[in-house]
C-alpha positions as CSV (number, residue, x, y, z in Angstrom):
1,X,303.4,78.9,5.6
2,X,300.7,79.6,8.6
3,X,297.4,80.3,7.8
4,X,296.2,82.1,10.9
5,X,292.9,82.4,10.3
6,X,292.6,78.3,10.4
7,X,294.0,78.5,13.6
8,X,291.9,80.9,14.5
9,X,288.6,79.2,13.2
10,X,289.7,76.1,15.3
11,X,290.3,78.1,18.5
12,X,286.5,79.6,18.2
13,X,285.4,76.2,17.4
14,X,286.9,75.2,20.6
15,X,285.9,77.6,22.9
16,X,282.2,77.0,21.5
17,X,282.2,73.3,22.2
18,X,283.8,74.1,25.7
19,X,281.1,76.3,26.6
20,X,278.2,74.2,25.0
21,X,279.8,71.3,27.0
22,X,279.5,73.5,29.9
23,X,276.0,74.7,29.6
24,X,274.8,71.2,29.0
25,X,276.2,69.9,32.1
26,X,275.1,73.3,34.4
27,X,271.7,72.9,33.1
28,X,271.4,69.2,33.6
29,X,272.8,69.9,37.0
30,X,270.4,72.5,37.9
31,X,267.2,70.5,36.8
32,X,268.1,67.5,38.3
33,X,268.6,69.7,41.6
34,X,265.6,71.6,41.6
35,X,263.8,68.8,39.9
36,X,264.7,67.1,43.2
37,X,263.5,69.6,45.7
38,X,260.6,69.7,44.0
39,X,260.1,65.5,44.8
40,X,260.5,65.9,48.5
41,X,258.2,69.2,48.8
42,X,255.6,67.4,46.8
43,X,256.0,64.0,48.9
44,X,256.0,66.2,52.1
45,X,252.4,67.8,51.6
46,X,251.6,64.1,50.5
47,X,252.2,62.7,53.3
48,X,251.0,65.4,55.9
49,X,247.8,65.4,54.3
50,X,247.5,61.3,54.1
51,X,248.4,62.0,58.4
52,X,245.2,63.9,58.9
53,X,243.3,62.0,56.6
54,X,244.2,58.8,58.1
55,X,244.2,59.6,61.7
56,X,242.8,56.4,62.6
57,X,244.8,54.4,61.5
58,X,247.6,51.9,63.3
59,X,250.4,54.0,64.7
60,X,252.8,51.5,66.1
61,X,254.3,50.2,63.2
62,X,257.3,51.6,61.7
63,X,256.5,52.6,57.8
64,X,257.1,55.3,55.2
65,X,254.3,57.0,56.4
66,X,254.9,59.7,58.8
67,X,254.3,59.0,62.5
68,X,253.8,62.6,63.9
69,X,253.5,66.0,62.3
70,X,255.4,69.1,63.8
71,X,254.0,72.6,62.8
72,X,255.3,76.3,63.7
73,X,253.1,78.5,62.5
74,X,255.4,81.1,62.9
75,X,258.2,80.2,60.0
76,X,255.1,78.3,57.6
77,X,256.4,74.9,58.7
78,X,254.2,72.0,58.6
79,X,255.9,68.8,57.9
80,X,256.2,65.0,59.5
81,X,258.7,62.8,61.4
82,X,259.1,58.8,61.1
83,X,259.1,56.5,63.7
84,X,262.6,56.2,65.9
85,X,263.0,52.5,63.7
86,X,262.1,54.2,60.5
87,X,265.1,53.3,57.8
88,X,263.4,57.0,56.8
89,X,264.4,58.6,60.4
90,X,267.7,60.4,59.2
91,X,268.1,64.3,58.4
92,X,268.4,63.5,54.6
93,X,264.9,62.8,54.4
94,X,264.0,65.6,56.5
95,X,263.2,66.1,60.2
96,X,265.2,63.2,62.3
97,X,264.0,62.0,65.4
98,X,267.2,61.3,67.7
99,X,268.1,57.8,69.2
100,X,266.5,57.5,73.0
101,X,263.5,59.9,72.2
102,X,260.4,59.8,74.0
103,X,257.1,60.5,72.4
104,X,255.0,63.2,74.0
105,X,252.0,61.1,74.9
106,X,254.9,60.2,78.1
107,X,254.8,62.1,80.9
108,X,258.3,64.0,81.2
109,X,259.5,62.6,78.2
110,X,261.8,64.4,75.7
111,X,261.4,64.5,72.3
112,X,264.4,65.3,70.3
113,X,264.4,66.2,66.5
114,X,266.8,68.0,64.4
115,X,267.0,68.7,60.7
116,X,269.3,70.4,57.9
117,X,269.0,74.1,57.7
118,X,270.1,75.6,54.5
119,X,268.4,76.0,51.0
120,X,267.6,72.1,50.2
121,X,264.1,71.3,50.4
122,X,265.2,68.9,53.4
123,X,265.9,71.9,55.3
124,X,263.2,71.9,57.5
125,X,264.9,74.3,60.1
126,X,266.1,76.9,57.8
127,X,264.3,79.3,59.8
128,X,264.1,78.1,63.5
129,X,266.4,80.9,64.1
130,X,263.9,83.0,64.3
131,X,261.8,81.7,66.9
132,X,261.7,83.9,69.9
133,X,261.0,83.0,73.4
134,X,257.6,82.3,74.2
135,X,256.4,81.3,70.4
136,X,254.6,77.8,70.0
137,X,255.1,74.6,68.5
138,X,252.5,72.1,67.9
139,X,253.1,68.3,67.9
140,X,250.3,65.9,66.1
141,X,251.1,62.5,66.9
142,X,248.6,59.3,67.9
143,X,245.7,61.7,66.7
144,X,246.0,64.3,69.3
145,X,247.9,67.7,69.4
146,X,250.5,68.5,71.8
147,X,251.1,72.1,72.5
148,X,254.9,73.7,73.7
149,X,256.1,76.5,74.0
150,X,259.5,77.7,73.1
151,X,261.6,78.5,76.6
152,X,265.3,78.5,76.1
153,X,267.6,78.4,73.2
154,X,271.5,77.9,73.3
155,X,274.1,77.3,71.0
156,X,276.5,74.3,71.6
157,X,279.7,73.6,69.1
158,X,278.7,71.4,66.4
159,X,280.8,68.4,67.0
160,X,277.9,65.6,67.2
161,X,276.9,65.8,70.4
162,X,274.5,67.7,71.8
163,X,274.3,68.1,76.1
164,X,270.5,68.8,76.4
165,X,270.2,71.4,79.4
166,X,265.9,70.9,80.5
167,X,263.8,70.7,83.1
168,X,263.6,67.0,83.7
169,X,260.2,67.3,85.8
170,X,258.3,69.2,82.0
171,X,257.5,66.8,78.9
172,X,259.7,68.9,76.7
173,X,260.6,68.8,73.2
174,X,264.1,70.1,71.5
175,X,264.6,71.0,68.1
176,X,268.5,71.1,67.3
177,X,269.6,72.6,63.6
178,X,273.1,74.4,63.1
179,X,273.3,77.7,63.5
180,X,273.0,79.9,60.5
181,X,275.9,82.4,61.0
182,X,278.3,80.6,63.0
183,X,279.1,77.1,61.1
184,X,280.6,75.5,63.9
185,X,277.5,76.0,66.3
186,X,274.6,74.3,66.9
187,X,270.8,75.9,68.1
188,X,268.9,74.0,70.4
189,X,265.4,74.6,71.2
190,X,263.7,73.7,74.3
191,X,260.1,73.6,74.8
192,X,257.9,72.7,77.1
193,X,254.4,71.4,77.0
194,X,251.4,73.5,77.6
């Protein structure tokens, strides 16, 4: 004889553990993740404020301190970059200054950075697309500030290379992020210094 009510004891027992099994794991998930952004966030305004505070010191060696600050006032961004040589130069630990970069204390140099755009708290360019022609960007870097403003934006398909279309006679910086409705484009910035 069956006793269905065993069977279905065992199938609510079950079901419970699958779900408790689930929940665990979600939540676990979900702190480490948030837990995570949190870290970065907290070691960004760490380290921007240890810039400023330490604007004497030595610049031209490559550490995990950051060797410029970028700020837009109009998104609320205010974080730093490493040096090109930087094991800590890569998107994944924020704002990326690209191979063959100059630095803007050169006269028609080009300094190119990109970054994540998304919902991480390494996505520094979330909301570049929402510069408009004209706004500014201010560079901090070997304890002065260089000023640029915005003057052309273009998307380019995102397939790892970028062609950077500037005036090569303006120190200029571009900021290059993917574009947040079309997945397969890239935004690139150009600015040029004030």
């Amino acid at each position: 004889m069956c006793n269905i009510g065993y069977w279905c004891n065992m199938g609510k027992k079950i079901c419970l553990s699958v779900f408790l099994i689930l929940f665990l794991f979600c939540s676990g998930y979900l702190i480490y993740w948030w837990g995570n952004d949190f870290l970065i966030e907290s070691k960004n305004s760490f380290k921007v404020k240890n810039y400023f505070a330490n604007r004497g010191s030595d610049f031209s060696k490559p550490s995990e301190e950051y060797q410029g600050i970028i700020s837009i006032d109009k998104i609320s961004l205010v974080t730093g970059f490493y040096d090109i040589a930087s094991p800590f130069n890569d998107v994944k630990y924020g704002i990326e200054v690209i191979e063959n970069s100059d630095y803007p204390d050169e006269v028609g140099s080009n300094l190119v950075v990109a970054s994540h755009r998304g919902n991480r708290a390494n996505a520094f360019f979330d909301d570049l697309h929402k510069l408009n022609l004209g706004d500014m960007i201010d560079i901090y870097y070997k304890n002065r500030k260089y000023r640029y403003q915005v003057a052309v934006f273009y998307k380019v398909d995102k397939n790892g290379k970028v062609v950077i279309n500037r005036d090569r006679d303006k120190t200029t910086l571009t900021l290059i992020t993917c574009d947040h409705i079309e997945r397969d484009k890239q935004i690139v910035y150009i600015a040029y210094q004030m």
